[in-house]
N, C-alpha and C positions, 0 to 999 in steps of 0.2 A: 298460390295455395298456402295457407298457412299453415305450418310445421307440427304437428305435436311431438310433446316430449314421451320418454316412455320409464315410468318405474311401475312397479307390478305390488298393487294395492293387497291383494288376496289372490288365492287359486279363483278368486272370480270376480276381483276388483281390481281397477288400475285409476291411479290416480297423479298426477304430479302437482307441482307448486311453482307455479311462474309467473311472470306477468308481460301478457300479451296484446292485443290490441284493446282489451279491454280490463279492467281490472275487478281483481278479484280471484278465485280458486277455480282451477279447471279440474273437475274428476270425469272420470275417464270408465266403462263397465263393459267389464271384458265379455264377450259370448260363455265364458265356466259359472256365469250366476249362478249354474243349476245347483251347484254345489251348498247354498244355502235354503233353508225354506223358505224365505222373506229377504227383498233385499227394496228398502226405498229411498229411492233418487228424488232431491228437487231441484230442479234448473231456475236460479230466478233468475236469468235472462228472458226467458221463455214462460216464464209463471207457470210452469208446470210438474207435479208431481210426476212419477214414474214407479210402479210397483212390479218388481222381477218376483216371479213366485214360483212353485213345481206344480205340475199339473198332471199326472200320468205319466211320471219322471222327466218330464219335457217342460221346457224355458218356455214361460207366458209372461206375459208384459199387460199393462192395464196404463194406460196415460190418461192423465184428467188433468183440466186448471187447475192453479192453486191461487193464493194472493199472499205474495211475504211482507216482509215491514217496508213504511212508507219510506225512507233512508235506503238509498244504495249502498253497496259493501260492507264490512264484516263486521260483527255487533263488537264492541269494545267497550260501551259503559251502559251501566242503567238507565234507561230511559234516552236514549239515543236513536229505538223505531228503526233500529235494523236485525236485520235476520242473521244470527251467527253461520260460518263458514265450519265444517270440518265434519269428523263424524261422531257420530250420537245413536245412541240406545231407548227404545222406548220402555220407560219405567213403569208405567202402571195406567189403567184405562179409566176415564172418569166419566161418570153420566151424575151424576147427583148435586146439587147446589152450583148449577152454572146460570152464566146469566146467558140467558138464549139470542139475544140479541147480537151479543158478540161469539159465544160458541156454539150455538149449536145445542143440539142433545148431548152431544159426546166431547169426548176431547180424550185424544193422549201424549202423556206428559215425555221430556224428554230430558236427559242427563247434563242438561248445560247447568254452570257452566263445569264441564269434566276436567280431569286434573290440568290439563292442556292446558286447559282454558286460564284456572286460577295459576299456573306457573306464568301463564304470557299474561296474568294483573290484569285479566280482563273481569269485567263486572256482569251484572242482571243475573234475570232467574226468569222464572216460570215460562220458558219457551215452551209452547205445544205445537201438536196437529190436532186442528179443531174445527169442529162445524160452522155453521154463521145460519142466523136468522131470518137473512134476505141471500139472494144470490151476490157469490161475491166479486170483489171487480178489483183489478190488478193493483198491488201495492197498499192493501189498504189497510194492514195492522201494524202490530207496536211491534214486532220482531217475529211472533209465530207465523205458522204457515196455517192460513183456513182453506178449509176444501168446502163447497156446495154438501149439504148435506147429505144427498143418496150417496156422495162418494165414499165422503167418510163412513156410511152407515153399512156400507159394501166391506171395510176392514173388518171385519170385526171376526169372521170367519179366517181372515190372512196376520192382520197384527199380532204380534204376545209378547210378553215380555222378553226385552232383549232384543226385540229387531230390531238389524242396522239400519239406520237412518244416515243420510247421506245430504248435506247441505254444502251446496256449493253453488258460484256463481254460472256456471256453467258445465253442462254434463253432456260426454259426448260416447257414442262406442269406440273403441278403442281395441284391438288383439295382442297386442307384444306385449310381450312378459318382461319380468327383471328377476335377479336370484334373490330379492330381500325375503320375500315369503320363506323361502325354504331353509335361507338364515335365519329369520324369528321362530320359525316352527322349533326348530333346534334347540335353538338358545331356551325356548319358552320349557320346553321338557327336561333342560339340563338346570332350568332353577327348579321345575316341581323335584328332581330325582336329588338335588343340592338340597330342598329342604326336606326331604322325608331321611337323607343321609346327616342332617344336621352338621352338614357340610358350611366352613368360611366364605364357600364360593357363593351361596347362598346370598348373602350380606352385601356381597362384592360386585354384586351386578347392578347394584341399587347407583343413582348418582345421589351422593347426600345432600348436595346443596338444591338441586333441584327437585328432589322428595319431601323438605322441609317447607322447599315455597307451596307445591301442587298439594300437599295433603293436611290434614288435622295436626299431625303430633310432628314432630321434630325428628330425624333421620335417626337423632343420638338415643331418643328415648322409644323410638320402634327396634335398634339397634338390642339396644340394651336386653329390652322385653324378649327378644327373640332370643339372645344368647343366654336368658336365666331360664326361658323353658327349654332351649335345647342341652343344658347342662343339668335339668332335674327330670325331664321325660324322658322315660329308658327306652321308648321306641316312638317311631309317628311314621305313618302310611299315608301319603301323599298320591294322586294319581288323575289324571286324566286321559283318554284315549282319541280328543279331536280337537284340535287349535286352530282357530281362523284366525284369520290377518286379514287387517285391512290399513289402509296409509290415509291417512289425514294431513291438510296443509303441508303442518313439519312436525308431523309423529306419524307414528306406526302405532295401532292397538291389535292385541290380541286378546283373546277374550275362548273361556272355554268351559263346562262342565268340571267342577273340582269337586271332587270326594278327599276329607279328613276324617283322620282317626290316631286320638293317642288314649294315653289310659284315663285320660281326665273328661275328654272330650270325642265328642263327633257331630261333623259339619259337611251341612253337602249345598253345593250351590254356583254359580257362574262368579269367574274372577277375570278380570281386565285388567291386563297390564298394558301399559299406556309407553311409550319406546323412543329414544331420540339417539342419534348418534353423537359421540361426542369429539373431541378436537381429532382424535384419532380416528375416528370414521368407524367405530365401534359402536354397536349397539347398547345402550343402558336401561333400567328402566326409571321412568321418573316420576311415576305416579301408577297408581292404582285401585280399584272397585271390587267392589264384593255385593253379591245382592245372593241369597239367601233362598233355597229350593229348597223343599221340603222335602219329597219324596223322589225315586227313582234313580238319582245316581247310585246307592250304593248297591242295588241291582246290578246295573250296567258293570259298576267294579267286580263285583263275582264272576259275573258271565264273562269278564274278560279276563279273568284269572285262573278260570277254569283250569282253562288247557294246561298252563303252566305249572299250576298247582298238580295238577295229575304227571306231569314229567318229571317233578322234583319226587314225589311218591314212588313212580318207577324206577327211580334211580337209584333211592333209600331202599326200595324191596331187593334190588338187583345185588347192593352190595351189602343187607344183611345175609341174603343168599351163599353170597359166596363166600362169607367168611373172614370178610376184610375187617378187620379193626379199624386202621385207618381210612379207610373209604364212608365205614357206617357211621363214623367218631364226627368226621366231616361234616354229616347233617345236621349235628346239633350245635346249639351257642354253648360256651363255655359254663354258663352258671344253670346250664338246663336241668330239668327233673324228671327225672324218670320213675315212679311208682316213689319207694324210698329211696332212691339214691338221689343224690344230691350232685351235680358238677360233673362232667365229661370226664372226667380223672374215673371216679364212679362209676359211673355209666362203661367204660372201658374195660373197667377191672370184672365186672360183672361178665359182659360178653364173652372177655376170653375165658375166665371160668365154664360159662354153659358149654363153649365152642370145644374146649378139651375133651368136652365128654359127650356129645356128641352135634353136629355139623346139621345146621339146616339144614332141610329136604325140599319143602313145597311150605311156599306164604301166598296168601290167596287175599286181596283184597276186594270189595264191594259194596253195594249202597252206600258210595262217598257223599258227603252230605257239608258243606263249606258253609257256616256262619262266620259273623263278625263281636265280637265283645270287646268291652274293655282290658281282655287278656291279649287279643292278636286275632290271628285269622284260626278259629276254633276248624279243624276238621276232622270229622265222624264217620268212622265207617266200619265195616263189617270186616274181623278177618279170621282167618283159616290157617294154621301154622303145623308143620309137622316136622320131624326132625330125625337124621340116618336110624335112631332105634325104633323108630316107630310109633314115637310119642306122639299125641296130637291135642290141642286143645283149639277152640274158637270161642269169638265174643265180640265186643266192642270195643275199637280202641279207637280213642282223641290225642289227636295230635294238636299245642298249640302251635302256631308257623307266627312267625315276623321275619321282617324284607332286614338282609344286610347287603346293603350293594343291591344289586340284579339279579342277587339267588334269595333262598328262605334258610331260616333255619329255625330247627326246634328248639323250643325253650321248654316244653312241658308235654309229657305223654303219661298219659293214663288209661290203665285198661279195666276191661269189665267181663267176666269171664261168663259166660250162658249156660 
């Protein structure tokens, strides 16, 4: 019986890199597929596709032929008529200006070759999954994989952009896990929290020589660029809330929803960083993608900031309440504003004046209301203030919040009195 090996592709892929009785890439698909919405497998030993999909939160499978390039083993030049090895993203869906002969109605395109690809100086382009015009018959394209037409016309409901695609020479089930996933997960969140903190560590996870081969610009001059905006943008909020992994030949990608925001700019969209260990058996990364969403992550960023945002609020209420100087002084950054005061010095000197004379009573907040601007995270809400003599006023007060570290803090407050 023949052995397989076990490294742990994703919480729902498994994949390793060996060479065994036959050559070529073995990957490996664990039973946690469910964990993604779309996940497709092609085996070209077997000419067949494989689509893992959710169904009523339950794992379904769809297998159909495929035909890959007429060349065995892994695509490495132009025009060589083999079908690359590794994993891949589908980029965008074509129906318009094809030649039907060779695809079909449809076709969709796929991300070869990805930074991998151009670090290991491999060549070609326009790999797809694509229709055919006649039924099709094993090995018969220049590198893509064609599907019969009802099958591919069946995606169209399951593919979107982003789905992982999975080209390997051989694809088997597989259960045993490895700890790399829960390694990259980590690592992947400690660079987005390394660049919203405009942290060195940010910089440092990069491999520079092999960033210069896999990407467009040069390590020195992405370097550069990064260290002139994190030395003129006075804040950036970096974030996302789910990181897949999954292992290729001899990489690791992770790939996820990224929401950005600084005072210049705002971007929201899917980022892939592409992963290798290096002499040290250390994870780096060494290339990486950016494709570009339009709407809905920075939704998702509110709603997940909610909670937090309302415990940082209760915490500021708890110790204007009580009289703390130093507890209430804590919420705010250093150069923050308060109505006319200018700087926490300010802002302190004010407090204890009110507090001499007489002691908060009751602060009432409601109708929180969290936008985003080019000031920071703007939040509105209703409040209620009364004070030991009896004094009461309400109105509207804005708080502006940016992220230092893993807390908030105010830089601008303004009230509006009703």
């Amino acid at each position: 019986m023949r052995p397989f090996p076990y490294f742990l592709l994703t919480c729902i892929f498994l994949s390793v890199s060996v060479v065994p009785v036959f050559a070529g890439w073995q990957a490996v698909v664990a039973e946690e597929a469910t964990e993604l919405p779309m996940l497709v497998t092609v085996d070209k030993s077997e000419q067949s596709a494989l689509f893992y999909g959710q169904k009523a939160s339950e794992l379904t499978s769809q297998k159909v032929p495929c035909s890959s390039g007429q060349v065995k083993g892994d695509k490495w030049r132009e025009g060589d008529r083999k079908t690359p090895e590794g994993v891949y993203f589908v980029e965008m869906r074509r129906t318009a200006g094809l030649d039907y002969a060779l695809y079909g109605n449809e076709a969709y395109t796929l991300n070869y070759p990805n930074p991998v690809d151009r670090l290991n100086e491999k060549s070609g382009h326009g790999i797809w999954i694509h229709g055919r015009g006649a039924p099709i018959v094993p090995r018969e394209t220049k590198g893509c994989i064609a599907l019969n037409n009802p099958d591919i016309a069946d995606l169209y409901t399951k593919v979107t952009t982003n789905t992982p695609v999975i080209l390997a020479e051989q694809v088997a089930p597989y259960l045993r896990a490895g700890s790399e996933v829960d390694v990259l997960k980590e690592k992947t969140q400690q660079w987005i929290a390394a660049w919203q903190n405009r942290s060195p560590e940010f910089l440092q996870m990069f491999s520079p020589e092999a960033f210069t081969k896999s990407m467009d610009e040069s390590f020195e001059a992405f370097a550069q660029r990064k260290q002139r905006l994190f030395k003129r943008l006075p804040w950036i909020i970096t974030w996302t809330d789910d990181v897949n992994v999954l292992q290729g030949p001899d990489y690791w990608v992770t790939w996820f929803d990224q929401y950005y925001r600084a005072p210049n700019l705002v971007s929201q969209g899917i980022r892939r960083l592409y992963w290798q260990k290096n002499n040290a058996g250390k994870f780096i990364i060494v290339g990486m993608e950016w494709k570009e969403r339009k709407n809905g992550i920075e939704k998702a960023y509110l709603d997940a900031k909610a909670a937090n945002v309302h415990n940082f609020l209760d915490a500021w209420v708890t110790d204007w309440k009580s009289g703390s100087v130093e507890g209430y002084i804590s919420r705010y950054a250093k150069n923050a504003v308060q109505g006319t005061r200018r700087g926490i010095k300010a802002i302190a000197d004010h407090k204890i004046d009110v507090w001499q004379r007489a002691k908060p009573a009751q602060i009432m907040l409601s109708d929180i209301e969290m936008t985003l601007s080019g000031r920071g995270l703007e939040v509105s809400m209703d409040q209620y203030y009364g004070d030991s003599t009896g004094y009461t006023d309400q109105g509207r007060k804005t708080l502006v919040l940016l992220p230092q570290g893993d807390q908030w803090v105010i830089v601008s407050e303004e009230w509006r009195s009703k």
